[in-house]
PDB file of N, CA, C and O in Angstrom:
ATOM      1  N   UNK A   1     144.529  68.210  32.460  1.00  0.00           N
ATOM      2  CA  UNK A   1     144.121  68.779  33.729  1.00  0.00           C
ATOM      3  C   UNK A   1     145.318  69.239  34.556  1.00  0.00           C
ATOM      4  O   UNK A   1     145.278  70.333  35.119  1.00  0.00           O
ATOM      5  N   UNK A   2     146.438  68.397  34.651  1.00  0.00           N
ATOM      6  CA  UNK A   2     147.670  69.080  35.417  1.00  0.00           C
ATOM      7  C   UNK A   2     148.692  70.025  35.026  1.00  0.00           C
ATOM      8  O   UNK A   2     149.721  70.277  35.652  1.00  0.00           O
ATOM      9  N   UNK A   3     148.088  70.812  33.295  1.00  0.00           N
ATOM     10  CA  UNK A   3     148.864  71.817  33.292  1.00  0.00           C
ATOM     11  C   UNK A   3     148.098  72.629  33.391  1.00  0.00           C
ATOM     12  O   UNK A   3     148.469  73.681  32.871  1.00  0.00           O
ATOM     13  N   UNK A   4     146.915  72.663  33.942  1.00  0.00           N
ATOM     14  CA  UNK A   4     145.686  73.740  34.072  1.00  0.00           C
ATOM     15  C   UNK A   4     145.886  74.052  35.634  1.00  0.00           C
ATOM     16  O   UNK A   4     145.933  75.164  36.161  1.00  0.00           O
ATOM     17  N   UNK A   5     145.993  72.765  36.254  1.00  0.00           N
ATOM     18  CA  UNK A   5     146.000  72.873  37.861  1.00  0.00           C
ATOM     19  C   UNK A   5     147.763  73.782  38.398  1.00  0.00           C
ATOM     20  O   UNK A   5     147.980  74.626  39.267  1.00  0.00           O
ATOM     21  N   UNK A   6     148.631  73.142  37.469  1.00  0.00           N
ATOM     22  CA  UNK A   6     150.101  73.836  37.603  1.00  0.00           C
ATOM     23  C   UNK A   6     150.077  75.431  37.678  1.00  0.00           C
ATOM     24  O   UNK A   6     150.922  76.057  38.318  1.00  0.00           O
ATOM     25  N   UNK A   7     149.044  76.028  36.975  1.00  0.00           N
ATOM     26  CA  UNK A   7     149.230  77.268  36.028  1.00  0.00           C
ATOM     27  C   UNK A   7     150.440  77.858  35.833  1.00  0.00           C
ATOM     28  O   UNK A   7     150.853  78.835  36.457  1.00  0.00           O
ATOM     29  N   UNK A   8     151.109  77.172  34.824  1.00  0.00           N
ATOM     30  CA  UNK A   8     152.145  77.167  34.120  1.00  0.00           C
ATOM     31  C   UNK A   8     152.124  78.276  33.424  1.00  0.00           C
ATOM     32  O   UNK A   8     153.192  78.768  33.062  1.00  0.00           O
ATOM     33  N   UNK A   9     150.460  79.095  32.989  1.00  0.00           N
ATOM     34  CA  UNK A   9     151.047  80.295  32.363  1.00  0.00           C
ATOM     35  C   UNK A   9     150.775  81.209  32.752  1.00  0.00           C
ATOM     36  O   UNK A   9     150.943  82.316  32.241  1.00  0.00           O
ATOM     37  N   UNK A  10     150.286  80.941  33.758  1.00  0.00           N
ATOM     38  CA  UNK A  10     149.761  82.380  34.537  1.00  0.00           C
ATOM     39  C   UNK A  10     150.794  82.882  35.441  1.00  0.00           C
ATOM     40  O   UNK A  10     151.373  82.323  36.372  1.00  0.00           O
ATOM     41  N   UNK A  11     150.920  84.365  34.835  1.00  0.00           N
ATOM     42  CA  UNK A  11     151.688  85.099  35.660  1.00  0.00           C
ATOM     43  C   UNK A  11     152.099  85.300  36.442  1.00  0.00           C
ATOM     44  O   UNK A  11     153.323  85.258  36.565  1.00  0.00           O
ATOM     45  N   UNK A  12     151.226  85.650  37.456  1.00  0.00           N
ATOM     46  CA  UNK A  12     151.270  85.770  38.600  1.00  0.00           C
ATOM     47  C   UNK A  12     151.847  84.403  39.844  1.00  0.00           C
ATOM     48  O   UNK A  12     152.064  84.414  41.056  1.00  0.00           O
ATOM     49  N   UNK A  13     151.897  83.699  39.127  1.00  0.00           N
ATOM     50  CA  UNK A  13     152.749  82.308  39.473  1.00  0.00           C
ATOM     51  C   UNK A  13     153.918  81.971  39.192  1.00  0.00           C
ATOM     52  O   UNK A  13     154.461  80.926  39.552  1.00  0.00           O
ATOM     53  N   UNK A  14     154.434  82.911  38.466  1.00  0.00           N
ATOM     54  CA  UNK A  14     155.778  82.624  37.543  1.00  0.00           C
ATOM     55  C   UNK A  14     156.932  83.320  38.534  1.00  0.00           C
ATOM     56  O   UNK A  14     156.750  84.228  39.345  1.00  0.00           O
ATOM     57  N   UNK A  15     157.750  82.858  38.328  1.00  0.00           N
ATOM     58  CA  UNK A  15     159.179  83.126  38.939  1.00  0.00           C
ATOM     59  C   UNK A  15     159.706  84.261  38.421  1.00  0.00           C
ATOM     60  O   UNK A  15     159.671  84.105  37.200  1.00  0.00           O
ATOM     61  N   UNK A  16     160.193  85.355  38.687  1.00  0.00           N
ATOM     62  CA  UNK A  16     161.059  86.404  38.062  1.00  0.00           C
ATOM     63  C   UNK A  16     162.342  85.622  37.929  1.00  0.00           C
ATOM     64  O   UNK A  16     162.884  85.090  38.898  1.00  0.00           O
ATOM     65  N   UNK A  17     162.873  85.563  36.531  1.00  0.00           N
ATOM     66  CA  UNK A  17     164.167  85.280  35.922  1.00  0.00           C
ATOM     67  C   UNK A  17     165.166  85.291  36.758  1.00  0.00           C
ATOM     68  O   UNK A  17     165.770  84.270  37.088  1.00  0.00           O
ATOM     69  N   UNK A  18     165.446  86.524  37.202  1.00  0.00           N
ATOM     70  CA  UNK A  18     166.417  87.262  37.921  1.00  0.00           C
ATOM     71  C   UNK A  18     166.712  86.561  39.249  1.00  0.00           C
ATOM     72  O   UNK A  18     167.811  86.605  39.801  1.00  0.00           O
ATOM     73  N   UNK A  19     165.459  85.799  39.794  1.00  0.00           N
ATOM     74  CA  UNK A  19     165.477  85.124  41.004  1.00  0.00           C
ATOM     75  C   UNK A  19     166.411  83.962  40.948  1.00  0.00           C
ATOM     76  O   UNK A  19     167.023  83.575  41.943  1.00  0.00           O
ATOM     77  N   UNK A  20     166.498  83.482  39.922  1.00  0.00           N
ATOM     78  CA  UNK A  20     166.651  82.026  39.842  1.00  0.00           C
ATOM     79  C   UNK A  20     168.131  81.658  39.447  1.00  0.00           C
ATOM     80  O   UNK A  20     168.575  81.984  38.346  1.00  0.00           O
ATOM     81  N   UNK A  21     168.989  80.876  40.501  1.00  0.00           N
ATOM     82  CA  UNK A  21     170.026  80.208  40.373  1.00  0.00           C
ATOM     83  C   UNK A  21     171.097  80.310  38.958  1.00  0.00           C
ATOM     84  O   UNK A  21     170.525  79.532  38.195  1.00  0.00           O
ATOM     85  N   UNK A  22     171.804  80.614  38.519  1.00  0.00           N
ATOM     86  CA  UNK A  22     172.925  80.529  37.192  1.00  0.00           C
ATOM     87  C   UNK A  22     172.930  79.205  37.154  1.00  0.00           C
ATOM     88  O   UNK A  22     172.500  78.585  38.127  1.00  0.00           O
ATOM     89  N   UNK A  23     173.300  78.697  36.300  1.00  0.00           N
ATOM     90  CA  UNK A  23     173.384  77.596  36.036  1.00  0.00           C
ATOM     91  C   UNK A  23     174.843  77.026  36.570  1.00  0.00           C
ATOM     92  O   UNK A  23     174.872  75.887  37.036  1.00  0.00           O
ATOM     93  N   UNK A  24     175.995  77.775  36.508  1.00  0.00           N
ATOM     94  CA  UNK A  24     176.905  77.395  37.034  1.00  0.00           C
ATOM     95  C   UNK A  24     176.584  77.427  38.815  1.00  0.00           C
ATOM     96  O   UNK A  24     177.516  77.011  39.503  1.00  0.00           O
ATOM     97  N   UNK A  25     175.641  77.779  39.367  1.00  0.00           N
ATOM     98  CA  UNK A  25     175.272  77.890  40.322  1.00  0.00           C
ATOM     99  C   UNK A  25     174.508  76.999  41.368  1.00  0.00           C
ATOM    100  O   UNK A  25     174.508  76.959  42.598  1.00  0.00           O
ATOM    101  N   UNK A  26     173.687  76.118  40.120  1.00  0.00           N
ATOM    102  CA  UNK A  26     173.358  75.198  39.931  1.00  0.00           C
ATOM    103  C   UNK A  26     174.148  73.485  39.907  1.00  0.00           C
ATOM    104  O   UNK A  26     173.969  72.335  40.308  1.00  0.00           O
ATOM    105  N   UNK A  27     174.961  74.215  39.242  1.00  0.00           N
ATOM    106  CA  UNK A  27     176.341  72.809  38.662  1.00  0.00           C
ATOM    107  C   UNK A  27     177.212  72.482  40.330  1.00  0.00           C
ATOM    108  O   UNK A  27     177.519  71.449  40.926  1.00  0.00           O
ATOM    109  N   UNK A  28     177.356  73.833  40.596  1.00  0.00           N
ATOM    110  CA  UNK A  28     178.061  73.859  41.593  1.00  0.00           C
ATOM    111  C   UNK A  28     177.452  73.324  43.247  1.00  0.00           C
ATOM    112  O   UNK A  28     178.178  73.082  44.211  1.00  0.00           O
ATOM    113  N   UNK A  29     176.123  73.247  43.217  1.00  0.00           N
ATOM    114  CA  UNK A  29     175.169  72.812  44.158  1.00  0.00           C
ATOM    115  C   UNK A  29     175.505  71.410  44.224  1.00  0.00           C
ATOM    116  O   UNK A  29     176.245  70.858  45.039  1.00  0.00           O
ATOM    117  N   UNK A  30     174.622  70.714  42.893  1.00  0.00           N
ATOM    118  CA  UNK A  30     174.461  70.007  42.477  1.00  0.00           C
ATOM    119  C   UNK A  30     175.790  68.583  42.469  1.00  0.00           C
ATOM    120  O   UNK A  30     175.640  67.430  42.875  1.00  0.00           O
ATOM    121  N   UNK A  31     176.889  69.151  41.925  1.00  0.00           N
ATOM    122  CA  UNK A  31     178.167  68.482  42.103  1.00  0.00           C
ATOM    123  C   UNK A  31     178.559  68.609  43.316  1.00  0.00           C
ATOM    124  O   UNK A  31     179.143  67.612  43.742  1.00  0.00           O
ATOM    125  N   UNK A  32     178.465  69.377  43.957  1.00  0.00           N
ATOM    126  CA  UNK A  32     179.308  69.220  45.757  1.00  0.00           C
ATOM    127  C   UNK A  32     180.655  70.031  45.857  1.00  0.00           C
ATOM    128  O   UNK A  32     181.565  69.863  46.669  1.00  0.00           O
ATOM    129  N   UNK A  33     180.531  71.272  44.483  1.00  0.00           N
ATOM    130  CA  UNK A  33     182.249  71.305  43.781  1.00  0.00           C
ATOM    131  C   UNK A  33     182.702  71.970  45.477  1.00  0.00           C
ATOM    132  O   UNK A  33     183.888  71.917  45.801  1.00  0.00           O
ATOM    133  N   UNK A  34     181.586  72.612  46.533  1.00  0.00           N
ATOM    134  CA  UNK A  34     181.988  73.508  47.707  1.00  0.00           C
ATOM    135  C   UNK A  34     182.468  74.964  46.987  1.00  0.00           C
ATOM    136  O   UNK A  34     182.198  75.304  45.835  1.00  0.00           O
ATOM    137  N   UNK A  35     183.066  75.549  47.741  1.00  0.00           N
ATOM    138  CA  UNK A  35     183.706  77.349  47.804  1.00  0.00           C
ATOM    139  C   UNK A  35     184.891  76.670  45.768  1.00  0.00           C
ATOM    140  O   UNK A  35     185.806  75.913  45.445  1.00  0.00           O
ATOM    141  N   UNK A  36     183.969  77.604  45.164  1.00  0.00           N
ATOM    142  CA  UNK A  36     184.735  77.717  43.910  1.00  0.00           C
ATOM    143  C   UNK A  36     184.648  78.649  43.249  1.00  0.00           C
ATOM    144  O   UNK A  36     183.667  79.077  43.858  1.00  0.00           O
ATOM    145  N   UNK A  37     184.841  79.518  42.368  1.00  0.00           N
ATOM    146  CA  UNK A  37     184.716  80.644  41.855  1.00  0.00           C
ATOM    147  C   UNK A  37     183.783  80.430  40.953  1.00  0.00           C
ATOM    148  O   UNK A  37     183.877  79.658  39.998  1.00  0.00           O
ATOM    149  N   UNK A  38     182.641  81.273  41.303  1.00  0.00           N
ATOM    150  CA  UNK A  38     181.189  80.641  40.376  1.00  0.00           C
ATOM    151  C   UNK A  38     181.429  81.933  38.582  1.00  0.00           C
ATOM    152  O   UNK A  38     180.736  81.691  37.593  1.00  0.00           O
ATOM    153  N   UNK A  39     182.334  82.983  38.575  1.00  0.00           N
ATOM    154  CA  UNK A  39     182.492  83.498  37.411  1.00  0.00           C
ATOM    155  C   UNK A  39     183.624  82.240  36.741  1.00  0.00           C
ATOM    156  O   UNK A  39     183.324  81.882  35.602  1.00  0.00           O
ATOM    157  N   UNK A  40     184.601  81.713  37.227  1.00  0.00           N
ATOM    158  CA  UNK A  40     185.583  81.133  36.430  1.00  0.00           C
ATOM    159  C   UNK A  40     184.627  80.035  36.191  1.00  0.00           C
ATOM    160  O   UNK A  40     184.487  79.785  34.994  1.00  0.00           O
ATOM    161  N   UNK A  41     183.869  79.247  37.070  1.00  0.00           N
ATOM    162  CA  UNK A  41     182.867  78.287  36.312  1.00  0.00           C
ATOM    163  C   UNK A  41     182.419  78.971  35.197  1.00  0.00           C
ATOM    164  O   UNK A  41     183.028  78.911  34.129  1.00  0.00           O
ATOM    165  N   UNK A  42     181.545  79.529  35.330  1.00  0.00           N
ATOM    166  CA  UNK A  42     180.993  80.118  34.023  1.00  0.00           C
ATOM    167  C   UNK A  42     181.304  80.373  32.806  1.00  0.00           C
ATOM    168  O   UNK A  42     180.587  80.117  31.838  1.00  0.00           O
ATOM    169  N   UNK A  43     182.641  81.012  32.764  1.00  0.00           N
ATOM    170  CA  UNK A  43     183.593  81.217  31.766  1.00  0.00           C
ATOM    171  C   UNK A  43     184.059  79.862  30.899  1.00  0.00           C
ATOM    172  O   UNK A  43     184.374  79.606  29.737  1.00  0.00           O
ATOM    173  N   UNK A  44     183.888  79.046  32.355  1.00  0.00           N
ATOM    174  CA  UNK A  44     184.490  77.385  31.486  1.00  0.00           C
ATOM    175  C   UNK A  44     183.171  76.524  31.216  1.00  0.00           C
ATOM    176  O   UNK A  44     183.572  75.439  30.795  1.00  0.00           O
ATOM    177  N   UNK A  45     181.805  76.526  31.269  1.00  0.00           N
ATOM    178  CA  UNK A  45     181.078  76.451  30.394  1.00  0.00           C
ATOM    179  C   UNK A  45     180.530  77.079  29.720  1.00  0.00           C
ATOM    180  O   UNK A  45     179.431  76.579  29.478  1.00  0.00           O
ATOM    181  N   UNK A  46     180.744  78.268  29.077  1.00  0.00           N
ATOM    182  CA  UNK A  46     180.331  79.181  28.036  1.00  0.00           C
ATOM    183  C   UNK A  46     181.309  78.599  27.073  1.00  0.00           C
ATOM    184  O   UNK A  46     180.883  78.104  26.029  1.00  0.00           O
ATOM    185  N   UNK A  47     182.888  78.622  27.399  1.00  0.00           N
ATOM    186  CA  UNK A  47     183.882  77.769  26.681  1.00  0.00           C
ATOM    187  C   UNK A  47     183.288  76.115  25.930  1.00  0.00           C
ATOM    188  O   UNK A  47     183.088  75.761  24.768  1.00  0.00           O
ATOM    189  N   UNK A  48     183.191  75.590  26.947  1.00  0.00           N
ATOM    190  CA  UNK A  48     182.556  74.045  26.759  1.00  0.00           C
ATOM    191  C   UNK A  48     181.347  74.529  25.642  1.00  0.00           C
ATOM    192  O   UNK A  48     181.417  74.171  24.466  1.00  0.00           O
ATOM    193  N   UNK A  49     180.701  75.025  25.937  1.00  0.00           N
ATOM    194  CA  UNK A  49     179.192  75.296  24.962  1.00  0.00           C
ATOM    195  C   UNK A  49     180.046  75.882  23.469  1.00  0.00           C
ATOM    196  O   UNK A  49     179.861  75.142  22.502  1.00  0.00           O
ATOM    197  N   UNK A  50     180.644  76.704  23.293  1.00  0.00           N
ATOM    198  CA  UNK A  50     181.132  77.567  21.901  1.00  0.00           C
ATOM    199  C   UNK A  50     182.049  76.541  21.318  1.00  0.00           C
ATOM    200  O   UNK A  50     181.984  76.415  20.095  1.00  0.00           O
ATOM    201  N   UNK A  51     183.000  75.688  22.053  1.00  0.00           N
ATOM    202  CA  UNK A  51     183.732  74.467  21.387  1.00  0.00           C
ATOM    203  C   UNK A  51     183.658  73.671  21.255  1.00  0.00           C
ATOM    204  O   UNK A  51     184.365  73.076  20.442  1.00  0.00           O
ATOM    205  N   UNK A  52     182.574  73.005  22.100  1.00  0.00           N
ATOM    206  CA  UNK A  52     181.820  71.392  21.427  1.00  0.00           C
ATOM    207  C   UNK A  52     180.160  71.205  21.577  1.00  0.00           C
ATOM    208  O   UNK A  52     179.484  70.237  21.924  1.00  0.00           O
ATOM    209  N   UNK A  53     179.843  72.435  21.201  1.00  0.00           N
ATOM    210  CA  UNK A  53     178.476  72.237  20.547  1.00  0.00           C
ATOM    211  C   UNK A  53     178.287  72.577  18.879  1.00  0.00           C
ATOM    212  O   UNK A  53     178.294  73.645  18.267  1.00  0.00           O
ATOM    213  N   UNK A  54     178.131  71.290  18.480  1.00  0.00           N
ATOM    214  CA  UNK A  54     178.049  71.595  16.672  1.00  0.00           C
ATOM    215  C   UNK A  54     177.011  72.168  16.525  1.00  0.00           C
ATOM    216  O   UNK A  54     176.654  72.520  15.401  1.00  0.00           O
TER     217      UNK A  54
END
């Protein structure tokens, strides 16, 4: 019943992609990092992800 009541797939409820926070954007909220360069974040977890994800 509460993924019927959510409507999780209905469209017209859904978030446009584009709206929604980067993830380094996110990190940066989230941690407290304050005024940081949200591309050099990024760059250094795209790094983190390609060198220590097996």
């Amino acid at each position: 019943k509460a993924f019927i009541r959510s409507k999780l797939w209905a469209v017209e409820s859904q978030i446009d992609r584009r709206e929604l926070p980067s993830f380094a954007e996110i990190l940066r909220d989230h941690a407290a990092l304050g005024e940081c360069d949200l591309d050099e974040l990024q760059r250094e977890l795209d790094h983190r992800v390609e060198s220590t994800l097996h």
